[in-house]
N, C-alpha and C positions, 0 to 999 in steps of 0.2 A: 708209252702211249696210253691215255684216261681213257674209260672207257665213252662212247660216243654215244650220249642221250636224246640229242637232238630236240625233238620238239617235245619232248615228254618233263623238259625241266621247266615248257612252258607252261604249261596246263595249272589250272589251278587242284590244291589239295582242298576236299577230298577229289579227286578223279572217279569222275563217274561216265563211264563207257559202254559201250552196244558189245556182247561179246562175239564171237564170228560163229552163226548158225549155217550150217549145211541144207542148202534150200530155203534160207530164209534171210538173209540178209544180203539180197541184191543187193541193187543200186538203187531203185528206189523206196527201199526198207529204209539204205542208211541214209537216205535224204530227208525223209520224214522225221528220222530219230536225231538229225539235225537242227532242223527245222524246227520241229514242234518238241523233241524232248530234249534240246541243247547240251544234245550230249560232246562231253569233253573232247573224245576220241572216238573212234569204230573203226571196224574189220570188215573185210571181204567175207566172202567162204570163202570155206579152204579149198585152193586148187592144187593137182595133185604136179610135185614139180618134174615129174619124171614123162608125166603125159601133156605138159606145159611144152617141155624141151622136144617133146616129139614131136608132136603137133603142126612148131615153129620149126621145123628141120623139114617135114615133110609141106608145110607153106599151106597148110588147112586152116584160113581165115575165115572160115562159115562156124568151125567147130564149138561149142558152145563155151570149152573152156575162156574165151575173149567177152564171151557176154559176163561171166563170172567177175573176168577181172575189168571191166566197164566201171567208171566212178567217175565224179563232177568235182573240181576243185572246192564247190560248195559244202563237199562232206570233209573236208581237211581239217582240223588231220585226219588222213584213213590209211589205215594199215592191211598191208597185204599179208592174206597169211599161204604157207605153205605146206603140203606136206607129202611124207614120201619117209622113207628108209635108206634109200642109197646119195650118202656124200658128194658125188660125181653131176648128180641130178639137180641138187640144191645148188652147186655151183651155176650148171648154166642155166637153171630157170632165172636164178637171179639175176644173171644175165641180159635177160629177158625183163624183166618187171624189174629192174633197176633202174629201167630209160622210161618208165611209164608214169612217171612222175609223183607215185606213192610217198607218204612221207616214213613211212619204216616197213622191216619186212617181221611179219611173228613165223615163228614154227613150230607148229602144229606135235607136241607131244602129250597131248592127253583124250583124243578121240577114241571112242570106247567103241566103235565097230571092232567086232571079235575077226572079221576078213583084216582088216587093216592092223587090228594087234598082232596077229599071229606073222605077220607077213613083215614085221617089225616098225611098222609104222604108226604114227600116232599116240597112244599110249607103250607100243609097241618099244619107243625107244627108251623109258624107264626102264625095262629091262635090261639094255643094252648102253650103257652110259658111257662106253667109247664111241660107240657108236655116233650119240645124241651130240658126244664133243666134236667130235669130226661135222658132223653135221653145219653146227655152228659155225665153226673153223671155216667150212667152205663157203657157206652165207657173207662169211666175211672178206674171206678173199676176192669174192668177186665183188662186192661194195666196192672195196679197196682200187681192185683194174679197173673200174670205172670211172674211179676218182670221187666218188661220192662218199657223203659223209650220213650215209641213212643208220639209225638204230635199228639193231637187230635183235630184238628181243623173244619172248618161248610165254606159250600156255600149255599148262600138263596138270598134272591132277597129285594129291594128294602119295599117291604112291600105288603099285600093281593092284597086290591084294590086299595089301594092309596097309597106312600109314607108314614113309620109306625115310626116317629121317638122315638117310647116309644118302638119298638121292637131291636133299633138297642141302646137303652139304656138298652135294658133286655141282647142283643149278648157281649156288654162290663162289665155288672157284672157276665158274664161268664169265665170270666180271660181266654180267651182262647188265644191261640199264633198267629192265624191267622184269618180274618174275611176274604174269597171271597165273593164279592156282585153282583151280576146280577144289571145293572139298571133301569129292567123292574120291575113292579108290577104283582102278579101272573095273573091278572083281563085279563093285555095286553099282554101275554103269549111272542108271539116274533112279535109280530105286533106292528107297529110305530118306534119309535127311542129309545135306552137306553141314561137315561136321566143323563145326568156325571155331570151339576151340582147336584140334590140331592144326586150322589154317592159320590161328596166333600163333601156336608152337614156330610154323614154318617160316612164320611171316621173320621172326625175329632172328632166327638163323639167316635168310637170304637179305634181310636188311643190311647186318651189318658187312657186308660185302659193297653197300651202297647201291645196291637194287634198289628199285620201288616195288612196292608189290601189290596187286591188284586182287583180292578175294575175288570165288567165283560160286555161286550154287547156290540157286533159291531165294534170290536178292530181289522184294518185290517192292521196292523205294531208298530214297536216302533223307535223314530226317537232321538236317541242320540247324543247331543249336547254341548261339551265342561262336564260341570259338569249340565248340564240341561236334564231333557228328556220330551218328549211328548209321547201323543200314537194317534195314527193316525185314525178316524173314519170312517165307510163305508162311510159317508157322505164327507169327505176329509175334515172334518174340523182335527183340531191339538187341542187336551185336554193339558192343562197341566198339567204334572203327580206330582205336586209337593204335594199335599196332600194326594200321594196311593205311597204305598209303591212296586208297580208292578201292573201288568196285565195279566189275564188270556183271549188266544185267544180263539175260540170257534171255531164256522160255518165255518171263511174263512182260518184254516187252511186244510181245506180239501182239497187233494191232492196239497197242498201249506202249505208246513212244513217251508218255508224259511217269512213265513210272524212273523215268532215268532224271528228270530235274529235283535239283535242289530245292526250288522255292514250293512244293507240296500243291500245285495247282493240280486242282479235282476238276477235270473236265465234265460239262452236262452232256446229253446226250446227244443234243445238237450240234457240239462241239467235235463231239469225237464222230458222228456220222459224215460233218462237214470236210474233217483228217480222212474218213475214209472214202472220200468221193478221191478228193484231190492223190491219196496213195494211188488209189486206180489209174487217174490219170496220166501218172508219173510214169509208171510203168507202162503202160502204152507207149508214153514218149519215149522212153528209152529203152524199149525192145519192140518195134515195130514190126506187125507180123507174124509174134511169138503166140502163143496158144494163153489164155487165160485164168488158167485154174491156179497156177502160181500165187495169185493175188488174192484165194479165195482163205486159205489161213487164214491171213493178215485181215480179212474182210470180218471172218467170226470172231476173230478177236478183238474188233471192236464195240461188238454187244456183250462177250461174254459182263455175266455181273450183271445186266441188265435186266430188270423184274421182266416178266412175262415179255421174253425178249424170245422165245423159242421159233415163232412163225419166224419173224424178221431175220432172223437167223439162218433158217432154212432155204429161204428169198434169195441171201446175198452168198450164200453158197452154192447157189445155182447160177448165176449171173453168168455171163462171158462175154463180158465187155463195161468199160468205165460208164459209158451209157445206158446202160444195163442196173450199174449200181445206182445211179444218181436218180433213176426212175423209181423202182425199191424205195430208196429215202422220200423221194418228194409226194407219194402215196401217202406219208405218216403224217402230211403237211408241217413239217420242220424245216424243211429248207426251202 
């Protein structure tokens, strides 16, 4: 049996995707990052699959983990991620989120909370790579009772403490369809630089397996060139992408959905305060009655970079409500 790629042989190369932030990539993050930065793919946040499976056993539909996993066929493909440590779990969350109509499920091995490492989860399962097979294994088994044909693919990071290249030879005799790699080490959580030469090192071991593989870390554009591409670093240096098959953004798509397109559209300021009315919106509509501060990240980062942008700044981190924001902006006479 080939391994099941699903919607990822559709996408085009480079793949440039939303990566799955913890608190930050609602529903309507990845709607925006649709929308206005046409990204290829995205991710949920990670929900945990062990308090997913509980949740739905004891029938707690108020519980926030459902807001989590909330998505609009608009953001498709969108991939649910998971995570947890026990095998057993991952089977019936999937379960669960296999009838939800996701187009693939990730699992969550490189989250650097030191609660969630120690307790083997997340980056936790680098340690443990029987573990992480089983894991898989049981992701798949349940696809499989379902009858579904969803891809099951893994984000994890470069290696514990150091660079693991017997772990990124254990992620390619997983025949999986896609490999994302952080290329940080759990050890350096998100301190220092991701390191894109050993993410080439990596790339080339889990390729020939016929994985895709998705760079991860500090990725603040993609600069397409003729049949060439790069991807562009906080640092301003230019990686060449020619050994990753795409790039997942992270951090600096916040409140800057446009850092995930190809075609290098520089939004004005009017542009992107216009994206931040309408994100507000969004999220109203789709958690109605929720508390507002959520939004207000998402809000400063769409002035961050903006000359004498610090009042306005302050303005829209105090808001609490989309009304709230739209008032803010229309003071500046821009909109």
């Amino acid at each position: 049996m080939g391994v099941e790629k699903g919607f990822w042989n559709k996408l085009s190369v480079p793949t440039v995707g939303m990566a799955p932030m913890d608190g930050v990539t609602d529903a309507a993050c990845r709607w925006i990052a649709k929308r206005h930065g046409q990204a290829d793919v995205v991710y949920t946040e990670f929900v945990s699959a062990e308090g997913l499976w509980r949740i739905n056993k004891r029938q707690e539909f108020d519980h926030k983990i459902w807001k989590e996993l909330r998505f609009s066929k608009e953001e498709s493909p969108v991939v649910v991620q998971l995570f947890g440590s026990d095998p057993k779990s991952f089977y019936d969350a999937t379960m669960i989120v296999g009838k939800m109509g996701f187009d693939g499920i990730d699992i969550n091995m490189g989250c650097p909370s030191p609660g969630l490492e120690k307790s083997g989860g997340g980056a936790g399962l680098i340690r443990v790579p029987e573990c992480a097979g089983n894991v898989v294994a049981e992701v798949r088994r349940a696809v499989g009772d379902l009858g579904l044909n969803l891809p099951v693919s893994v984000k994890t990071r470069i290696g514990s403490s150091v660079p693991e290249p017997d772990w990124w030879d254990f992620l390619a005799s997983l025949e999986l369809p896609v490999v994302a790699m952080h290329g940080r080490t759990f050890k350096q959580l998100y301190s220092g630089e991701a390191d894109w030469e050993v993410l080439s090192e990596a790339a080339r071991v889990i390729r020939k397996s016929g994985a895709l593989f998705l760079a991860n870390g500090d990725v603040k554009g993609v600069k397409i060139d003729g049949r060439e591409w790069k991807a562009k670093l906080n640092s301003g240096k230019e990686v060449s992408g020619e050994p990753f098959d795409g790039v997942l953004v992270g951090r600096n798509v916040v409140g800057n959905p446009w850092v995930l397109r190809k075609d290098g559209l520089v939004p004005n300021l009017k542009q992107r305060l216009e994206v931040a009315v309408e994100q507000a919106r969004a999220y109203e509509k789709l958690f109605p009655g929720d508390k507002f501060f959520p939004v207000r990240k998402h809000l400063a980062g769409f002035v961050s970079g903006v000359e004498n942008a610090g009042e306005l700044r302050r303005k829209l981190v105090m808001t609490n409500s989309a009304d709230e924001v739209e008032k803010v902006v229309k003071e500046l006479n821009i909109l």
